[in-house]
Structure formats: structure tokens, C-alpha cells
C-alpha positions in Angstrom: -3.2 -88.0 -41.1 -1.8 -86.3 -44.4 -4.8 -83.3 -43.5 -3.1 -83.0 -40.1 0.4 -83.1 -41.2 -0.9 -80.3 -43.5 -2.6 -78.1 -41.3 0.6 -78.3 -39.0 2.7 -77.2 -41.6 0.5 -74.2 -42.6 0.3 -73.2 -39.1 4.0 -73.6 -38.1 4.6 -71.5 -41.9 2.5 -68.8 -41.1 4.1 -67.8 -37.6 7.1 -65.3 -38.1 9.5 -65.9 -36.5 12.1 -62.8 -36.1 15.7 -62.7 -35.6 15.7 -59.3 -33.2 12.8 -58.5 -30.3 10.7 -56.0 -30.2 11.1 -53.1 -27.8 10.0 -53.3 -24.3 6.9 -52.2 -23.3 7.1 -47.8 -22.9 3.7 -45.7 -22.6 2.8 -42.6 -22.0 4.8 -39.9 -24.4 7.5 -41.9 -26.1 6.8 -39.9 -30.1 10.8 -39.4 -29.9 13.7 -39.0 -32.6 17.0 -39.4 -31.7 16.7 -40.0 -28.1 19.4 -40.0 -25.3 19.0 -41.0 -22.0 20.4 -40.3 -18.7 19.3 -41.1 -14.9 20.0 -38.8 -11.9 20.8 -39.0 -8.4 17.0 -38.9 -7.3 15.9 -42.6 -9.7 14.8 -40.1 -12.3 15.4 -41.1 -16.0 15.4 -38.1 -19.0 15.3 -38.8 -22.1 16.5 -35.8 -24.6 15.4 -35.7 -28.0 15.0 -34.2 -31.6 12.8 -31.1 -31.4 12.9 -27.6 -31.6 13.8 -26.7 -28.7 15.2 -30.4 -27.8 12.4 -32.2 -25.9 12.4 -33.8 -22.8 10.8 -36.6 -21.6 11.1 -38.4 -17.7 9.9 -41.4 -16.3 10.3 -43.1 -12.5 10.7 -46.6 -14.1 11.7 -46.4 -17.4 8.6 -47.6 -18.8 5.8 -44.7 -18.5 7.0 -41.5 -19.7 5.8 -38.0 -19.6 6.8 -35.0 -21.5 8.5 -32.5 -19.5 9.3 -28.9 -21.8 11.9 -28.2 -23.7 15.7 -27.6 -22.7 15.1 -24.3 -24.5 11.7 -23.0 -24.0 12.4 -19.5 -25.5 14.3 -21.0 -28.6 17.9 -21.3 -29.3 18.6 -17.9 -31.3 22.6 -19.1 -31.5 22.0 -21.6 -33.6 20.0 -19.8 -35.9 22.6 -19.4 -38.5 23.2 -23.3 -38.7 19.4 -24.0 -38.7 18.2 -21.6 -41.5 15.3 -20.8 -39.2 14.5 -19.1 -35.5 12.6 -22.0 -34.5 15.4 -23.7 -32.7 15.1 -27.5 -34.1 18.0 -29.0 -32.9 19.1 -32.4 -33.5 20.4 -35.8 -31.6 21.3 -34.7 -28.2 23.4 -36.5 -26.2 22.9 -36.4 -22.5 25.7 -37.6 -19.4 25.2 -37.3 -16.1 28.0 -37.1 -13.7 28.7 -35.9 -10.2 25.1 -34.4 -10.0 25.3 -32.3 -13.2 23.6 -33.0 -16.8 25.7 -32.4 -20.0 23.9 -32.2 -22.7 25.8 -31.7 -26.5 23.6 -31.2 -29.2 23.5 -30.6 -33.0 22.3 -27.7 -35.4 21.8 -28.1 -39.2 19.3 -29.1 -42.2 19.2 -32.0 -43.8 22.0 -32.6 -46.6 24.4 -29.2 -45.4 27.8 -29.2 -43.8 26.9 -25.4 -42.5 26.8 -27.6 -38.7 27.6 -26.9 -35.4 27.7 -28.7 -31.9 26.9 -27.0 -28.6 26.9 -27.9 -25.2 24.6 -27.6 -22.1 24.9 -27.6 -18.6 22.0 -28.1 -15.8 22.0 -29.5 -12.2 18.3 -30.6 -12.7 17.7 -31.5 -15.8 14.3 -29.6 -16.1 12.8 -27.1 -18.7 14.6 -23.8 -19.4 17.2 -25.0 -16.0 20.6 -25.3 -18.4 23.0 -22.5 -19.1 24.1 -22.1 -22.9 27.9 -23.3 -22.6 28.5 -22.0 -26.2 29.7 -23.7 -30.1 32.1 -26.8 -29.3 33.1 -27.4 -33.0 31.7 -26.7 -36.7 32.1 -27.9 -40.4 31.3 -25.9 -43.2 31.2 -26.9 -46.8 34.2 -29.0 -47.8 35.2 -30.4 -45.0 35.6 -34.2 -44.6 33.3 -34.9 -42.0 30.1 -33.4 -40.6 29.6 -31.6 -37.0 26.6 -33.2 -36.1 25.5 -36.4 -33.7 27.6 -35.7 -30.9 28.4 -38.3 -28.8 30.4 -38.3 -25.1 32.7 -40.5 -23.9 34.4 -40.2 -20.5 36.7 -42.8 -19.4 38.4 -42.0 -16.1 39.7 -38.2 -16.2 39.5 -38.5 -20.4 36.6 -36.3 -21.9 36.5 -37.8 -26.0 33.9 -36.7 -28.4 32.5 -38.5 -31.3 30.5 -37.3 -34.4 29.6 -37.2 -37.6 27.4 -37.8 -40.6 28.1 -38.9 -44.3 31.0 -37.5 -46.4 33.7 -39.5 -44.6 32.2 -40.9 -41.9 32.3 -40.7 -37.8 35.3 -38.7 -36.1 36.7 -38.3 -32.8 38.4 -35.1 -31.1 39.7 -35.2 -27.5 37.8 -32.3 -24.9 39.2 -31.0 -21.5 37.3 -32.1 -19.1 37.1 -28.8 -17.5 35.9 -26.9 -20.6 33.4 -29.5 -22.3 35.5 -28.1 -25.1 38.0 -29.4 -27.6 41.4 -29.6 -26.2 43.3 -29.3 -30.0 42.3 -29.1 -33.7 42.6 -32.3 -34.8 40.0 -35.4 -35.1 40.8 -39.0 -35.8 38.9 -41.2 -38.3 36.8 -43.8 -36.7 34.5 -45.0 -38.9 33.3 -44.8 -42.4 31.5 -46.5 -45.1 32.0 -46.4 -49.0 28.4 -47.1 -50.2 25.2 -45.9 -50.1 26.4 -42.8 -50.5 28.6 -43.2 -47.3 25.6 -43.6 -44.7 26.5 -43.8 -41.3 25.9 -41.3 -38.2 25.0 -41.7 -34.6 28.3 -42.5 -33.2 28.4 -43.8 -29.3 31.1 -45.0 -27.7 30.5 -46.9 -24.9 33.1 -48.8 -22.7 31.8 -52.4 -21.0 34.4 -54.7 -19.9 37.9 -54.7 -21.7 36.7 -53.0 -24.9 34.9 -49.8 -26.2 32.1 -50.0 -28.3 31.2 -47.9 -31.3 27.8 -48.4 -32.3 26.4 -46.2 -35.1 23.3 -46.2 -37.3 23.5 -46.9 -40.9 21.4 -46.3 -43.5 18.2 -43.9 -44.3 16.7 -41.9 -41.3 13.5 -40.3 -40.9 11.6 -41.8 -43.8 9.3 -42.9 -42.0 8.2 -46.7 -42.9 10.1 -46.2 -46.0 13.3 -45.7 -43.7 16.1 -48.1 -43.6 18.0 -47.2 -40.9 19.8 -50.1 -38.6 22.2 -50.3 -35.7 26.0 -51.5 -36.4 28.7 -51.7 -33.9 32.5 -52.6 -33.8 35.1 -52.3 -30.8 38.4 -51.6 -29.8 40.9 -52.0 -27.5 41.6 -48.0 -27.3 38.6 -45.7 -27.3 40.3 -43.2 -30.1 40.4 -45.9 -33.0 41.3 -49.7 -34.1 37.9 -50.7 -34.1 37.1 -53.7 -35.8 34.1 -55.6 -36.2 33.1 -59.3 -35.0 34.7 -60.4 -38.5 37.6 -58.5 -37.9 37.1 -55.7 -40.8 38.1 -52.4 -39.3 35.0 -50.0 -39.2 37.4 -47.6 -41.0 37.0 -49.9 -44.2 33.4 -50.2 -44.1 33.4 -52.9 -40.6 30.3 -53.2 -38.8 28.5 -55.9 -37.2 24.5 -55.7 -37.2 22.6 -55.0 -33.8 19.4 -54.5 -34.7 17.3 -53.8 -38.0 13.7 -53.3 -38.8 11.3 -56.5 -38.0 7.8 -56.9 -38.2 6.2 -53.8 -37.5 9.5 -51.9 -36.2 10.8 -50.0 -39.2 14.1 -47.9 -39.1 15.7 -48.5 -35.5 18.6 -46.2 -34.8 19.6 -43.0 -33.5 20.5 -44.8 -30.4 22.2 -44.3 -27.2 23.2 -46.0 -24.4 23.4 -46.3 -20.9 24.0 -48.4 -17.4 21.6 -49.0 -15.4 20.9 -51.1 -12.2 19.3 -54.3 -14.6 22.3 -54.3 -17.3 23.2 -52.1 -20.2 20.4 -50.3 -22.2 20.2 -49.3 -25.4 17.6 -46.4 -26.7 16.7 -45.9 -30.0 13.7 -44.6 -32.3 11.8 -46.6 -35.2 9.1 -46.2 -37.3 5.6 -47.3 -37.7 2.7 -46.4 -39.4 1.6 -44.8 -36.8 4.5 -42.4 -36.2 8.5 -42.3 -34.7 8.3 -44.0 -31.4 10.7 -44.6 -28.6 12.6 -48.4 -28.3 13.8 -49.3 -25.2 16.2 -52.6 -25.2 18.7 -54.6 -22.7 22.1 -55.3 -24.1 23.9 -58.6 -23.1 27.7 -58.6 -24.0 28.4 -61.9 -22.3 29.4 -63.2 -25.5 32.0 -60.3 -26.1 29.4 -58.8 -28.6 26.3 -56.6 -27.8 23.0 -58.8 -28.4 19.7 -57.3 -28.1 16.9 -58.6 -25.9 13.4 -57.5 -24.9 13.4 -56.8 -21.6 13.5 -53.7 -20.3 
């Protein structure tokens, strides 16, 4: 009996058991960083992602995916002077879809600098070398309190709102005309920002379900690989240009932010997320890390307790 008992207890010990679930199944060519996702008109999902040259990747059911080109097969010579080189690496797209055209904001810098800059994209397909170079939206430059990079979209009924940033003081917002892409003034709006760890936090999204606007953002140490610490915070708001406030009620302005999803098992790193409707519920992209490489993550989001939870599914 006291053997059994034993044997039971080594057994039930010796299964780990983890607090968050492990991305749904994706295969084909899901090596991503930074991925954002977007579906057309046609059933078609894209998913845009850190590259030179932004790669893309598409898919019929969200699960096998096949590379696709690069949004700028011939290189991105404007950004050279934010990138240090000509090879056009370009960093966490963001990708909406609306009305049967693709905008697509993305970042140029190197790692540690404030010499950034966002642009923005247009295409009615979505495919290789198909978008039109819409020009610089906004830039930093050493000494400035925030950091141009990780743009994020938000449109909520005829409002365009963009949110970014990276370190120094955390994750901004700046109001765009809708008819420009562009930002419609000169100021931004603090939205988020942390006081340790050197003030890690980036990958903004704002994303509205139900009566509230979500801001997730990843904090933490990207592209590390296993070594990386990255994880997925989010806080919401009545009003999508500030007052967020975490499910303890600490505003993410003083350092709020309620954990989504951190590394478990064999997933190391998750963030650099997006997210997105879609016919099955709301789904969250994201990259992690295993010793294998930077992989794509693919989760459903339930909010039916008023706060985003993470399931397996996909």
C-alpha cells in the first residue's frame, strides 16, 4: 500500500503542470519576430513581420503558413538613415485591414538608439513589392522622452489613434487623420511606463472589445533568445487615449500591468504581440523562443471575465 501511495505521489510530482497553454498548432513557415496579423476580404490571413525588408507570411486557415516575399523586395533605402545600413531591416509592423486596403506602419532603428522613425504603407493586396511608400509618420532622436518605434493602430469609428514606444518613458499615444495615416498635431499622451528594469516595456496594442480598450504591451528582455524574458501585460480603459488601469487597479502609467502570458515549459520569451478578430473569437499573435529558434504563437483570447485570458485553441 505505502509503495503505491508512493509511486502515485512520484508520478502526480513529476507532471508539470503550467499556468498558461501552449500555442496552437502552426506549421509550415512560422520563424517570425514581431508578427502582426491581418485577414482580407478573400479568407486570406497575412502575417507581417521583423525582417529586412518586412516579411510576409499567409495562410487559408490560420494554421499552415507559407512565406510570401517581402513588402519591400528592392529594400527600403528611406530608412537607411535610421537603420545604419541599406539592408532595409525593419522592425514590428503593424498591419490593419479595412474597406479592402492594407495599412501597414512599421519601425526603423538599432537596438539601444532613439535615431527612430515610423512609416506607413499602403496596398490593396497585400502581396510582395504591391504597397506604395506613404512616407515618415513621426521620429525621436536622442533626448526625447519616448522612442518612435512599435507602432501600433487603433481605429475606433472615424478616430485613427497611434500607439508606440520603447524604454525611456514608456508607450505614447498621438491622434492621426484618418485621411492622411498621419499625425493630426504634435503632441502625444503618456500611456504607459514602467520604473524598473531599466524601464522595459514596448509593443503597445490597443485593442477595443466590449466597453473597454485594451492595452497590452510586452515587458521585459526581447530577442535573447532562450535567455529572453520577455512577457505579455495588459491594462484597460474606459477612453482609448489614457486612464488605463490594471485588474488591481494600478494605473499602467505608475508601473500597472496585469500578466497575460509568460514563458512555460519550452515557450521562452512570448511577446511582440498583436491582435485581431476573427470569425472563432479574439486572437492574439505573438513570438517566443526555443532552442530551436523564434517561432510564431497563435492563441484565443476570452474576455468573458472582463480580463483577456489565454487559451490554446486556435
Amino acid at each position: 500500500m505505502w509503495l503505491s501511495l508512493i509511486l502515485f505521489c512520484v508520478a502526480l510530482c513529476s507532471t508539470t503542470v503550467y499556468a498558461y497553454p501552449n500555442p496552437g498548432v502552426v506549421t509550415g513557415d512560422t520563424a517570425v519576430a514581431d508578427p502582426t496579423m491581418c485577414k482580407d476580404d478573400a479568407g486570406t490571413y497575412f502575417i507581417f513581420s521583423t525582417a529586412p525588408g518586412i516579411q510576409i507570411l499567409t495562410s487559408t486557415d490560420r494554421t499552415a503558413w507559407t512565406y510570401a516575399g517581402l513588402v519591400w523586395p528592392d529594400g527600403a533605402s528611406w530608412t537607411d538613415a535610421y537603420t545604419g545600413t541599406s539592408n532595409g531591416n525593419l522592425w514590428a509592423p503593424d498591419c490593419t485591414y479595412v474597406d479592402g486596403q492594407f495599412y501597414l506602419y512599421y519601425a526603423a532603428s538599432s537596438f539601444g538608439s532613439q535615431n527612430s522613425a515610423i512609416f506607413f504603407a499602403k496596398s490593396t493586396t497585400g502581396a510582395s513589392g504591391a504597397f506604395t511608400n506613404e512616407g515618415l509618420v513621426t521620429s525621436t532622436v536622442t533626448g526625447d522622452t519616448y522612442n518612435a518605434i512599435d507602432p501600433n493602430l487603433l481605429i475606433t469609428g472615424s478616430t485613427w489613434y497611434l500607439s508606440l514606444g520603447s524604454f525611456w518613458d514608456g508607450i505614447v499615444g498621438e491622434a492621426l487623420g484618418s485621411s492622411t495615416g498621419k499625425p493630426s498635431g504634435s503632441s502625444v499622451t503618456s500611456l504607459a511606463e514602467r520604473f524598473v528594469n531599466s524601464g522595459a516595456i514596448e509593443a503597445s496594442v490597443i485593442f477595443q472589445y466590449g466597453d473597454y480598450y485594451y492595452l497590452f504591451s510586452s515587458w521585459d528582455i526581447c530577442c535573447d533568445g532562450t535567455s529572453s524574458t520577455y512577457n505579455i501585460r495588459v491594462g484597460r480603459s474606459t477612453t482609448y487615449n489614457g486612464g488605463f488601469v490594471d485588474a488591481d487597479g494600478v494605473a499602467l502609467t505608475d508601473g500597472g500591468g496585469t500578466l497575460v502570458l509568460e514563458s512555460h515549459g519550452d515557450v521562452i520569451g512570448p511577446g511582440g504581440q498583436d491582435l485581431m478578430t476573427d470569425v472563432d473569437g479574439v486572437v492574439i499573435v505573438y513570438h517566443y523562443y526555443t532552442s530551436t529558434g523564434t517561432w510564431l504563437g497563435i492563441n484565443l483570447l476570452d474576455f468573458s471575465t472582463g480580463w483577456p485570458v489565454s487559451h490554446s485553441d486556435n
